[in-house]
PASEBA-1860 file (N, C-alpha, C; in nm, 3 decimals):
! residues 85
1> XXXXXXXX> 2.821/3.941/-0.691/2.776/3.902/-0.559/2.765/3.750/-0.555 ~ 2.808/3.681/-0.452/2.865/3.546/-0.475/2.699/3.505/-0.412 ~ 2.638/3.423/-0.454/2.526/3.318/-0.444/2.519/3.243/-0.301 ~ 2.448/3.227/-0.226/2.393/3.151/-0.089/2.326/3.011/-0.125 ~ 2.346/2.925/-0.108/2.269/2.801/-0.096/2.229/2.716/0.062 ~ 2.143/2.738/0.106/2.055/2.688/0.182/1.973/2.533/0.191 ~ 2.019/2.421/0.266/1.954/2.334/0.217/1.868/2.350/0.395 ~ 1.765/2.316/0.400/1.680/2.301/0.542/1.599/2.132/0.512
9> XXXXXXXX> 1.649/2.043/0.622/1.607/1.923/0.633/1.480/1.940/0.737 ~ 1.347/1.869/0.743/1.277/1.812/0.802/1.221/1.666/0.857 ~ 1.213/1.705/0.996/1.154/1.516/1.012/1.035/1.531/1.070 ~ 0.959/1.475/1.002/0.836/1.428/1.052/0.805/1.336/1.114 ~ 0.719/1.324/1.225/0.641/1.235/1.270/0.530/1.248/1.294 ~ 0.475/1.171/1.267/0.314/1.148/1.224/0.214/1.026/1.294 ~ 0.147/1.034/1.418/0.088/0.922/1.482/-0.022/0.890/1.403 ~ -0.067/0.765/1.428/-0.207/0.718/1.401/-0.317/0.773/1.533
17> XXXXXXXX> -0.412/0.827/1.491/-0.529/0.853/1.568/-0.532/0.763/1.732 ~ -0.517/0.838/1.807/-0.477/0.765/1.973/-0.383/0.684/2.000 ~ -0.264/0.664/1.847/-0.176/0.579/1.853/-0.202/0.453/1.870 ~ -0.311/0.467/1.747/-0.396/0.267/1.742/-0.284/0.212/1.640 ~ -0.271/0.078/1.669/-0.188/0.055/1.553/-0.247/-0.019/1.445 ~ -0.311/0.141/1.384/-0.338/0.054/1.254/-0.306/0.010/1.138 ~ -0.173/0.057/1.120/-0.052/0.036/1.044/-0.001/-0.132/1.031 ~ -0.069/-0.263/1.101/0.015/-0.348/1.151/0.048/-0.443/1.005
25> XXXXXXXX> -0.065/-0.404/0.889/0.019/-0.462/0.804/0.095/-0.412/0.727 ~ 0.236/-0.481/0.679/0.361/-0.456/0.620/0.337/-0.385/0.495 ~ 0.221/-0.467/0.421/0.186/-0.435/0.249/0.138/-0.270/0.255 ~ 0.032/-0.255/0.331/-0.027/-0.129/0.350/0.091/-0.018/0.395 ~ 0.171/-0.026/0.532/0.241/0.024/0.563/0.356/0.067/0.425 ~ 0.418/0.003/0.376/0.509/0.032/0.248/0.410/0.099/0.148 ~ 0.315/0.068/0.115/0.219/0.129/0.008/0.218/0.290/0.065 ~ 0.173/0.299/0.193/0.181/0.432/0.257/0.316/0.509/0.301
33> XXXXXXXX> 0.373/0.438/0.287/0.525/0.524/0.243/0.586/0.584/0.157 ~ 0.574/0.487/0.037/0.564/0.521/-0.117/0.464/0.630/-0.105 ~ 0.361/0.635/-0.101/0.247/0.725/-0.118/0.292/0.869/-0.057 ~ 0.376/0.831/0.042/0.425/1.047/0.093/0.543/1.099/0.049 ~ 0.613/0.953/0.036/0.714/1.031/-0.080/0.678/1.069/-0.231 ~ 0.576/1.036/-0.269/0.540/1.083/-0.411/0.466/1.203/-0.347 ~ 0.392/1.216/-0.235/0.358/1.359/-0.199/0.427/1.435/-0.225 ~ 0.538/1.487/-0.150/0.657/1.506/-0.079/0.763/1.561/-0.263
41> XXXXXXXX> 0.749/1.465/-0.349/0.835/1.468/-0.491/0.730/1.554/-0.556 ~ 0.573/1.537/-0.560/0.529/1.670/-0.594/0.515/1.754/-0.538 ~ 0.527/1.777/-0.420/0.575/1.908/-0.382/0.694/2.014/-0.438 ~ 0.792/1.930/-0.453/0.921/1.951/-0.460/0.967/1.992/-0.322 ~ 0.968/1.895/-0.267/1.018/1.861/-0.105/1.039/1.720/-0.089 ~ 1.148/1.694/-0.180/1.200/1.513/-0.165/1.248/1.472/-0.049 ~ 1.165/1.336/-0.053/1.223/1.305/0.077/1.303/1.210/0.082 ~ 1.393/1.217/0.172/1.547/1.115/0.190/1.459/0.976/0.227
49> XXXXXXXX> 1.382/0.974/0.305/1.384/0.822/0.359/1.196/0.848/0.458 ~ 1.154/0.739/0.420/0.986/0.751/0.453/0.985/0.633/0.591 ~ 0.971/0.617/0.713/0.938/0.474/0.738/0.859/0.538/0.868 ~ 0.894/0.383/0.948/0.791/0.409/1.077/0.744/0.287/1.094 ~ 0.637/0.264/1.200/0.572/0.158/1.221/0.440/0.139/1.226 ~ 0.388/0.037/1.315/0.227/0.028/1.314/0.141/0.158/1.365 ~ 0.185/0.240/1.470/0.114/0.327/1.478/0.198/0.502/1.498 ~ 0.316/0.510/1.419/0.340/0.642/1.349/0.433/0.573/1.265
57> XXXXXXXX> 0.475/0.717/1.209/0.552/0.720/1.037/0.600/0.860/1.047 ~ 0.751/0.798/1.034/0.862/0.890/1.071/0.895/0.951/0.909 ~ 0.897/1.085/0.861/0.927/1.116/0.718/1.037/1.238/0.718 ~ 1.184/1.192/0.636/1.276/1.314/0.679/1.261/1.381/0.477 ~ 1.264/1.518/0.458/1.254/1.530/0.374/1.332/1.650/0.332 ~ 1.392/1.737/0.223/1.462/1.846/0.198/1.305/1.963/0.165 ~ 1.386/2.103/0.257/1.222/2.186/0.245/1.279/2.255/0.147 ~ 1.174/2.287/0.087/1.192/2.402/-0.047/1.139/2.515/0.002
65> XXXXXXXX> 1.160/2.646/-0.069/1.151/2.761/-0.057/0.977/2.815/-0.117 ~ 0.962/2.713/-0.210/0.828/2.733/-0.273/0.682/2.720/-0.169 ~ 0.734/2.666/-0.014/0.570/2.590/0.070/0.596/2.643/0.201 ~ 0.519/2.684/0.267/0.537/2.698/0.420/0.540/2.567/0.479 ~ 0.610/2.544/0.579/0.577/2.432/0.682/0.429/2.407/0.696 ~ 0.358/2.480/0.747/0.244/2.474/0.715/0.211/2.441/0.621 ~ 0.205/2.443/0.541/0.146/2.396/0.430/0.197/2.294/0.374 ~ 0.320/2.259/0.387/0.370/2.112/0.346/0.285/1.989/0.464
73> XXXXXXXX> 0.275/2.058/0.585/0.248/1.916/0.672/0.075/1.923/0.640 ~ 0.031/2.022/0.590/-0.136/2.027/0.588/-0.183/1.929/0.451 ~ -0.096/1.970/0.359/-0.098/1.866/0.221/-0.076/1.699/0.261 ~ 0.059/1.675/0.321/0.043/1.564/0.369/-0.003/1.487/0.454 ~ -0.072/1.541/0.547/-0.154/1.481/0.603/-0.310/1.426/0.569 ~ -0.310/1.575/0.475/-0.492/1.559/0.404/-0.474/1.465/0.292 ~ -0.378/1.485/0.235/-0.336/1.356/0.114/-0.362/1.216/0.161 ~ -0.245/1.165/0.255/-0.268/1.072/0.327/-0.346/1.011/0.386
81> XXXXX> -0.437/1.073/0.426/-0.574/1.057/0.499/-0.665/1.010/0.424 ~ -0.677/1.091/0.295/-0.776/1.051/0.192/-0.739/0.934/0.121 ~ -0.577/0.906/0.115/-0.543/0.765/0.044/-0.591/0.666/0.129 ~ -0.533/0.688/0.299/-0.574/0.566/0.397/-0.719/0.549/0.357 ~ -0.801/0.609/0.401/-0.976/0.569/0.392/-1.041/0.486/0.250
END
């Protein structure tokens, strides 16, 4: 029986709280990019490309079979959250 391979891409977007821009510096902003793609790599849901601006952050990533959607965007958000603060 010949094998199926499935790849399913996601993009995220992700606002800042009322769409404040609190993102406006560069250093922080890249630090918090890096930071969801290492989410994202322990998940095992790598992501192609992290960016965005001062007040969202656009994240496209490959989904794995191992996480619900749910549960990938609930990790990264609570991750993230706790790094920002």
């Amino acid at each position: 029986m010949p094998q199926s391979l499935a790849q399913i891409y996601l993009h995220f977007v992700f606002s800042t709280k009322n769409r404040r821009p609190f993102l406006q510096n560069g250093d922080l902003r890249n630090e918090l990019h890096h930071y969801l793609g290492g989410i994202c790599r322990n998940l095992d849901d790598p992501s192609l490309i992290v960016g965005g601006v001062e007040d969202h952050v656009h994240l496209l990533c490959r989904f794995s079979r191992t996480l619900t959607i749910a549960a990938l965007i609930r990790d990264l958000k609570r991750d993230s959250t706790k790094w920002i603060k």
